[in-house]
KEKOL-847413 format. One record per residue: residue in three letters; x, y, z of N, C-alpha, C in turn. Coordinates in steps of 0.05 Angstrom, whole numbers, padded with zeros to 5 digits, always signed. Layout:
# residues N
ALAXYZXYZXYZ...
//
This chain:
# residues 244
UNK+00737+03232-01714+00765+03234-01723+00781+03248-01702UNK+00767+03271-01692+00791+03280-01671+00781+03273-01636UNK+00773+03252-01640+00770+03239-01608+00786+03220-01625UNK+00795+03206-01648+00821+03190-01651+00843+03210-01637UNK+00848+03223-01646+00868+03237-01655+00875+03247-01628UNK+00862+03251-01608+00863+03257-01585+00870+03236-01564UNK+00851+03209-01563+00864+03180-01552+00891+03181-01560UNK+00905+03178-01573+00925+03171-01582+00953+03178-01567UNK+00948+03213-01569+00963+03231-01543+00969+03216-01524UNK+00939+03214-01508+00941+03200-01481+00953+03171-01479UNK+00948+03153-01498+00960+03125-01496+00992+03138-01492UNK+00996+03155-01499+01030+03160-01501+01042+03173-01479UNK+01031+03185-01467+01030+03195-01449+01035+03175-01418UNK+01010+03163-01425+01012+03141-01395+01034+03122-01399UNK+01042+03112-01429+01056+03095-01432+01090+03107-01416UNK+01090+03137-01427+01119+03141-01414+01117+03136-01389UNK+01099+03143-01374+01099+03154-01345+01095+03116-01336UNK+01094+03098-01350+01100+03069-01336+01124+03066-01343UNK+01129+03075-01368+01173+03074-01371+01185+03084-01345UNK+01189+03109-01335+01188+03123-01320+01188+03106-01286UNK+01158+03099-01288+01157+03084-01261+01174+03064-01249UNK+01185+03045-01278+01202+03031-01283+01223+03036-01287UNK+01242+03057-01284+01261+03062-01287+01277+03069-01259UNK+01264+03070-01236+01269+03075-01212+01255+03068-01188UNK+01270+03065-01170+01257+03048-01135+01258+03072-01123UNK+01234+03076-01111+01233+03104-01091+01227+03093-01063UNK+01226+03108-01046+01224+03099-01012+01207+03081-01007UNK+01183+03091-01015+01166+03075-01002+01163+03049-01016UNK+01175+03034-01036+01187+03011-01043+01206+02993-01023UNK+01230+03012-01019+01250+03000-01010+01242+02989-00981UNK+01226+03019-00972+01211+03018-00930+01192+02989-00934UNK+01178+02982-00953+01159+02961-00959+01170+02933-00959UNK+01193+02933-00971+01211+02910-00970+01234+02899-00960UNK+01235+02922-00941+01247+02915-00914+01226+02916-00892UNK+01203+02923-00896+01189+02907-00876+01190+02886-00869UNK+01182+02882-00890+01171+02847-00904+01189+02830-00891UNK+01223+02835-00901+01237+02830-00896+01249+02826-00854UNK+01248+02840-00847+01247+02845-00817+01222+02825-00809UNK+01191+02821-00826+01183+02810-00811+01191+02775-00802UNK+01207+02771-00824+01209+02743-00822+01235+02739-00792UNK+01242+02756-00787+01261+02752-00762+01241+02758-00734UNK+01214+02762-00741+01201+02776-00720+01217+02800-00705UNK+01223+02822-00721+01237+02845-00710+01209+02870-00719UNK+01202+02889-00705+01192+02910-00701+01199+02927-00732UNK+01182+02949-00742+01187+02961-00759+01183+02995-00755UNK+01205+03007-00755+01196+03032-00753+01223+03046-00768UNK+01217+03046-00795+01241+03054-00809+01234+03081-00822UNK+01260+03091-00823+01264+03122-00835+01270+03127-00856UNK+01251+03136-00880+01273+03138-00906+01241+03153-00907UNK+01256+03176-00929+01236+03195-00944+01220+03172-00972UNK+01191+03178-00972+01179+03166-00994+01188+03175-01023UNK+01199+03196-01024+01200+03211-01051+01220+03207-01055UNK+01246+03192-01043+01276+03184-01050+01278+03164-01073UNK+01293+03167-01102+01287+03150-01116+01330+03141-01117UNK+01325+03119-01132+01347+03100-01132+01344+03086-01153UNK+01360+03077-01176+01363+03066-01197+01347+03037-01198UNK+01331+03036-01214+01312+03005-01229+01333+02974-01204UNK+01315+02969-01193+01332+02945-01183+01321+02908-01189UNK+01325+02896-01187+01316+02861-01192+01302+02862-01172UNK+01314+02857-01145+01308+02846-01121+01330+02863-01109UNK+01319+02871-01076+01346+02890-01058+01344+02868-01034UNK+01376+02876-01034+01377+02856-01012+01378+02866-00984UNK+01380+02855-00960+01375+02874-00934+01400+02853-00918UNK+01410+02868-00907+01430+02857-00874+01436+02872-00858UNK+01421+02858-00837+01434+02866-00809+01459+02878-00798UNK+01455+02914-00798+01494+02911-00787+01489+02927-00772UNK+01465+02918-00739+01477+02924-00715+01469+02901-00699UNK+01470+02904-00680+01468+02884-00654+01434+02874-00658UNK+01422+02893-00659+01397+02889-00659+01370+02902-00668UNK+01379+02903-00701+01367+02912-00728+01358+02943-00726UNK+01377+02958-00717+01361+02985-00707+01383+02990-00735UNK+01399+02980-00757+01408+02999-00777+01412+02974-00795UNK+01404+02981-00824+01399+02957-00832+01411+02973-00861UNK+01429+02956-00877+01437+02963-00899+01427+02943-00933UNK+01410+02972-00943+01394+02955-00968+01410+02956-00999UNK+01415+02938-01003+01442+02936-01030+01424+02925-01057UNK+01436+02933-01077+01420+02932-01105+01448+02921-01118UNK+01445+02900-01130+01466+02885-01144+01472+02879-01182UNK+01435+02886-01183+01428+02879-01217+01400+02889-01216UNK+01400+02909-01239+01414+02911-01263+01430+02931-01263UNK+01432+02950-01234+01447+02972-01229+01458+02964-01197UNK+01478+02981-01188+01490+02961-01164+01488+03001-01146UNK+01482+03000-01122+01472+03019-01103+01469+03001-01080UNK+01472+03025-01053+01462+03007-01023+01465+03037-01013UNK+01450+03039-00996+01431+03060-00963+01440+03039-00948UNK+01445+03054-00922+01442+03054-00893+01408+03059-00887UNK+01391+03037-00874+01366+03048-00866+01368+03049-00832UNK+01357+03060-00822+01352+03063-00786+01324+03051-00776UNK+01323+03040-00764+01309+03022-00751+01302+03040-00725UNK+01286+03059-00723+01279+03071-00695+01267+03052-00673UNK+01276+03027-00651+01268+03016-00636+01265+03032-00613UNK+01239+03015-00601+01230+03022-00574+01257+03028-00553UNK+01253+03046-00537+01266+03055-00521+01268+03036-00502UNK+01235+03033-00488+01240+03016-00473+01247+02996-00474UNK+01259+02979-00488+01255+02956-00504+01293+02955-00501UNK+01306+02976-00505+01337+02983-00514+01346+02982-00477UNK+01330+02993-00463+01335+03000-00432+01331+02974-00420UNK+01314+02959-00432+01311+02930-00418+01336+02916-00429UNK+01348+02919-00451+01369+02897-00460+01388+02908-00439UNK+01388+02942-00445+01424+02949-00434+01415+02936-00398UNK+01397+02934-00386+01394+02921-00351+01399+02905-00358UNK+01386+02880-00380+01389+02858-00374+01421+02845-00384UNK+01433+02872-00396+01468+02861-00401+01472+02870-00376UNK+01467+02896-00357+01481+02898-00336+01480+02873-00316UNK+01453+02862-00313+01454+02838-00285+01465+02823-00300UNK+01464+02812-00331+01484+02794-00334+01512+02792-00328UNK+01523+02810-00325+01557+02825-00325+01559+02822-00292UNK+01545+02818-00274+01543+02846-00255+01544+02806-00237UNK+01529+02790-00249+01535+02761-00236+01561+02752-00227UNK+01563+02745-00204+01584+02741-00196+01589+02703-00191UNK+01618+02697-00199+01608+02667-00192+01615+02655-00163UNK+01602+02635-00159+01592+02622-00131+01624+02607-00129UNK+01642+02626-00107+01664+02607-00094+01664+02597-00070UNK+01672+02574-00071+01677+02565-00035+01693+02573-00012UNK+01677+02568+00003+01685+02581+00027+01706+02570+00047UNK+01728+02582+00053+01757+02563+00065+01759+02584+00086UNK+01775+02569+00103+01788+02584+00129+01815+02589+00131UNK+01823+02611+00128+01854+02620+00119+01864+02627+00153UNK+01886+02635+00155+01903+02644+00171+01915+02668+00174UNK+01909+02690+00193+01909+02717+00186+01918+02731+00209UNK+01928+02753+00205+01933+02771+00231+01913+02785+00253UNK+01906+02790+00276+01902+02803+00284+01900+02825+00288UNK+01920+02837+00284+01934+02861+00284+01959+02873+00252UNK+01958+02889+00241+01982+02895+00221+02010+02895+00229UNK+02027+02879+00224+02054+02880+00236+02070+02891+00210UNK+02081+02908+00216+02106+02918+00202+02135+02898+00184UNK+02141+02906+00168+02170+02882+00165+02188+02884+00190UNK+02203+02863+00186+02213+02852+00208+02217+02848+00234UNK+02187+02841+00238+02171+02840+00259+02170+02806+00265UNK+02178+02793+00285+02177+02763+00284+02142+02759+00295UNK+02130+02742+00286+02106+02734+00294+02102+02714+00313UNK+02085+02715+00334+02076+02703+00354+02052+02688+00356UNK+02049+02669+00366+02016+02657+00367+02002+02675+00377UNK+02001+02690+00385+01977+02710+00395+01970+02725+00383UNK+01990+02726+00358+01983+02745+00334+01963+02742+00312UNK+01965+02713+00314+01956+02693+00296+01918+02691+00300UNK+01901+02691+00287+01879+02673+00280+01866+02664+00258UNK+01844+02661+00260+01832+02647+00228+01807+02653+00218UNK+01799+02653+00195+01781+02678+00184+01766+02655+00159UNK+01738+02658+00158+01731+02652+00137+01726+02676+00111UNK+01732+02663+00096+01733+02678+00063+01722+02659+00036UNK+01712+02677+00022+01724+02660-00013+01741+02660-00019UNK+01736+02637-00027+01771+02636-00046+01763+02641-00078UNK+01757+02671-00078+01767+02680-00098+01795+02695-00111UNK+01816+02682-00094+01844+02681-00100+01862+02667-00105UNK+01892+02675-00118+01903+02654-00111+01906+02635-00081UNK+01909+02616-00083+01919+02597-00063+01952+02583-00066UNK+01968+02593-00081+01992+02584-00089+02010+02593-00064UNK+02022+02574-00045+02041+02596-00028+02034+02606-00002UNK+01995+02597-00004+01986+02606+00021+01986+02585+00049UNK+01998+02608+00069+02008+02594+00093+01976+02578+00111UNK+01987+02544+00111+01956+02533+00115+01963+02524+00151UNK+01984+02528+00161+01989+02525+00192+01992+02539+00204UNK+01991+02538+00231+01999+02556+00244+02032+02555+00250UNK+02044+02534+00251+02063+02527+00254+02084+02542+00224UNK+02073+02548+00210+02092+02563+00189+02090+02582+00193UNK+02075+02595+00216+02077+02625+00217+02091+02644+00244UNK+02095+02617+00264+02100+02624+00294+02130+02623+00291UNK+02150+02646+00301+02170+02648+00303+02181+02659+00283UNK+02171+02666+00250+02170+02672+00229+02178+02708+00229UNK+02189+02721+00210+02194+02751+00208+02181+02755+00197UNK+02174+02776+00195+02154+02790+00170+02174+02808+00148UNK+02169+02788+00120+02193+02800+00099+02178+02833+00093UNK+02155+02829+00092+02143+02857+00085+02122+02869+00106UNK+02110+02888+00104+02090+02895+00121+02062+02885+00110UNK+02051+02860+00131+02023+02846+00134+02003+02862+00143UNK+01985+02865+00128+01956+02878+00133+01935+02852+00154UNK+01922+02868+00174+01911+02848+00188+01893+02838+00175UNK+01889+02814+00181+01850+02799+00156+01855+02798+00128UNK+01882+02796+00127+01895+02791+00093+01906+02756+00091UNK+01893+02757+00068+01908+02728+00070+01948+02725+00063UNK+01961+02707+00082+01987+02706+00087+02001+02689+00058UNK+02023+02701+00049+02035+02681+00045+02073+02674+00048UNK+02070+02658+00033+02097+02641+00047+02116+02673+00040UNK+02125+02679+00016+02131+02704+00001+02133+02730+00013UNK+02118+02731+00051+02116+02749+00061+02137+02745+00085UNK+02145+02722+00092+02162+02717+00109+02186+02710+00108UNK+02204+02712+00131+02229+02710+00120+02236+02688+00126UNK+02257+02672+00111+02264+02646+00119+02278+02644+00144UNK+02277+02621+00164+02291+02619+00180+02317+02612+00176UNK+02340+02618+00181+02370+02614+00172+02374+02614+00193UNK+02391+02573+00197+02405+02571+00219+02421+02591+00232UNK+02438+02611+00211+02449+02634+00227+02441+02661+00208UNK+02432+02684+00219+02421+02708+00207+02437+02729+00204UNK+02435+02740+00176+02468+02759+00185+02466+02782+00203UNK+02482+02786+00215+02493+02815+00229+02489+02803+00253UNK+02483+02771+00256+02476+02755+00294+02512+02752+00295UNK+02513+02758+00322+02549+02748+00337+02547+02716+00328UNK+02570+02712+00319+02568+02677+00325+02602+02667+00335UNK+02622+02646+00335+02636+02642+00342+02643+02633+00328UNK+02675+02640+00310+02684+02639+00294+02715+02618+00303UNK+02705+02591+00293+02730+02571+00307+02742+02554+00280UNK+02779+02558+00287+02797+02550+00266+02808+02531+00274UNK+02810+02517+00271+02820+02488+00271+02850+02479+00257UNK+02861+02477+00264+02891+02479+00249+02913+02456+00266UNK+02903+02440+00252+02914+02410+00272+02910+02400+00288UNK+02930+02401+00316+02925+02398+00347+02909+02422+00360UNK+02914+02446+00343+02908+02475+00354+02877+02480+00338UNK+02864+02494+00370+02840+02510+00364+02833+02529+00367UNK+02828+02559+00348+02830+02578+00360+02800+02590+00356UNK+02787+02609+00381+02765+02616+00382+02760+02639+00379UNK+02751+02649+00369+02744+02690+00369+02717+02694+00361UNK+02712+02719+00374+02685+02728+00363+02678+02745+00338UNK+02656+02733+00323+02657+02747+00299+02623+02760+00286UNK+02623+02768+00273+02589+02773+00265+02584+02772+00223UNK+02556+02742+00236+02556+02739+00200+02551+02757+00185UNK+02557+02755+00172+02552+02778+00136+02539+02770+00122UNK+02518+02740+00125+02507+02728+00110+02488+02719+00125UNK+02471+02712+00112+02455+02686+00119+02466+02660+00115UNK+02456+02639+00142+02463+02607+00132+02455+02591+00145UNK+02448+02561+00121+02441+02544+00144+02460+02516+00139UNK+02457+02496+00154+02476+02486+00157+02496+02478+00134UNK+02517+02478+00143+02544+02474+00119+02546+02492+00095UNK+02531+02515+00107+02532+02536+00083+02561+02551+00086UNK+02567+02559+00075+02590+02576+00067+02588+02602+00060UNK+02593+02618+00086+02588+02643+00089+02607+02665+00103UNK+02598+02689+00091+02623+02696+00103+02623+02720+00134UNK+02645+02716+00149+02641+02733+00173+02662+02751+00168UNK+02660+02762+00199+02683+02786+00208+02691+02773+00232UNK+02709+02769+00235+02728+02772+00256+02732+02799+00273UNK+02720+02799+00289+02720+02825+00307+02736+02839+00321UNK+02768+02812+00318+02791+02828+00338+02803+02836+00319UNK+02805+02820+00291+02824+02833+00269+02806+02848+00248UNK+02780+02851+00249+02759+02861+00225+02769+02855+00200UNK+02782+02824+00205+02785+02819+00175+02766+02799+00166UNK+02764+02802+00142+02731+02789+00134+02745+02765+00112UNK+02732+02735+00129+02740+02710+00121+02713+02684+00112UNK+02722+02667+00106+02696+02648+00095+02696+02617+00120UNK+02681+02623+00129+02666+02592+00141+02644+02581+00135UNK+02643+02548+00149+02617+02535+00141+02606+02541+00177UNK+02580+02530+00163+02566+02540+00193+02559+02517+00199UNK+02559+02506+00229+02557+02483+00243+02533+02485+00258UNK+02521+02500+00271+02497+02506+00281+02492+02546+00280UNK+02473+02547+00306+02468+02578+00308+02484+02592+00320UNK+02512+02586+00332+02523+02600+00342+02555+02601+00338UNK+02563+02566+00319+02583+02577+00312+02589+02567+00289UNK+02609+02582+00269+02620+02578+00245+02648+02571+00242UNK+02658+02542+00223+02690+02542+00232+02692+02543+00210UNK+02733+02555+00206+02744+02564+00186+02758+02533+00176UNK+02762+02513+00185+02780+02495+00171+02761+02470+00188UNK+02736+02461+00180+02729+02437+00197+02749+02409+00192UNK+02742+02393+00218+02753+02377+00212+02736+02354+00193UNK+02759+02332+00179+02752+02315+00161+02745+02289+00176UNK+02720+02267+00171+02722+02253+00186+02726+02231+00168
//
């Protein structure tokens, strides 16, 4: 009678302590089923969580990926109680040092441009400096630049000013030079008025740039009074051309 009476205790006993077991997910559950889990991606396992951490009764926990490359993995409980951890994924070092080289040579590739022959200085000339063929030669490069604008003759560059200051072995462009204007301002030119039978001639100096039939304006140098002509070539400008 009292080895009944005694079984009885114990049936009650073990029975809580499986209520109990069942009433909560502890670490070494959750570390077990994110193994499992990780292995199906073929990813490494070396996760951190205390075995004695417990967390409310779960169905099934779910696991996702939230880094680059499963080193932190977040485990969520949806039913019959809803919870989620952050777990850490301790990966190989070496393993982390091989990705970060093999992002560096990836990054670090450069792409394959063709090789052209530009047109370049010799020497650095200053602005408004006119350029000479002797100044001039030719250089191979990549063209890893623009090409919009770039001077491809020699002939666009001989006789040319320099609008800015040219670095020698730079590539040229048009944007660097100054335009040629049949007449340049501050050049003497010959300022001729036309006024019927009568022609009168004086010396004057442009105020402008121009090229032909432009309309620009000079000085008259005996009166320094400042008037508008068209320009007929490089040397002179008339105030009233004639009509033909």
């Amino acid at each position: 009678m009292n080895n009944k009476v005694l079984v009885i205790p114990i049936i009650i006993i073990l029975y809580c302590f499986d209520i109990l077991a069942l009433s909560y997910v502890n670490g070494e559950k959750i570390k077990n089923d994110a193994k499992n889990w990780l292995k199906t991606f073929n990813v490494e396992e070396n996760l951190s969580i205390l075995p004695e951490i417990k967390y409310p009764v779960c169905d099934k926990i779910e696991f996702t990926n939230i880094s680059t490359n499963y080193s932190l993995i977040k485990a969520q409980c949806f039913s019959p109680n809803e919870w989620s951890l952050i777990l850490r994924n301790k990966l190989e070092k070496e393993k982390r040092k091989f990705n970060v080289k093999k992002n560096i040579e990836k990054k670090s590739k450069k792409p394959n441009f063709p090789e052209i022959e530009i047109f370049v200085l010799k020497q650095q000339l200053e602005k408004g400096v006119k350029i000479s063929d002797l100044d001039i030669t030719t250089k191979k490069v990549k063209k890893n630049f623009k090409s919009a604008g770039l001077i491809t003759s020699r002939e666009e560059l001989v006789g040319k000013k320099t609008k800015v200051r040219i670095r020698r072995d730079h590539p040229i462009y048009a944007k660097y030079l100054k335009k040629n204007w049949l007449i340049e301002k501050d050049s003497k030119v010959i300022v001729e008025n036309n006024s019927g039978p009568i022609t009168i001639k004086v010396d004057g100096i442009a105020l402008e740039n121009g090229d032909y039939e432009d309309r620009i304006k000079v000085k008259n140098l005996r009166s320094d009074q400042v008037i508008y002509g068209f320009v007929l070539n490089k040397k002179k400008v008339l105030i009233n051309p004639k009509q033909n």
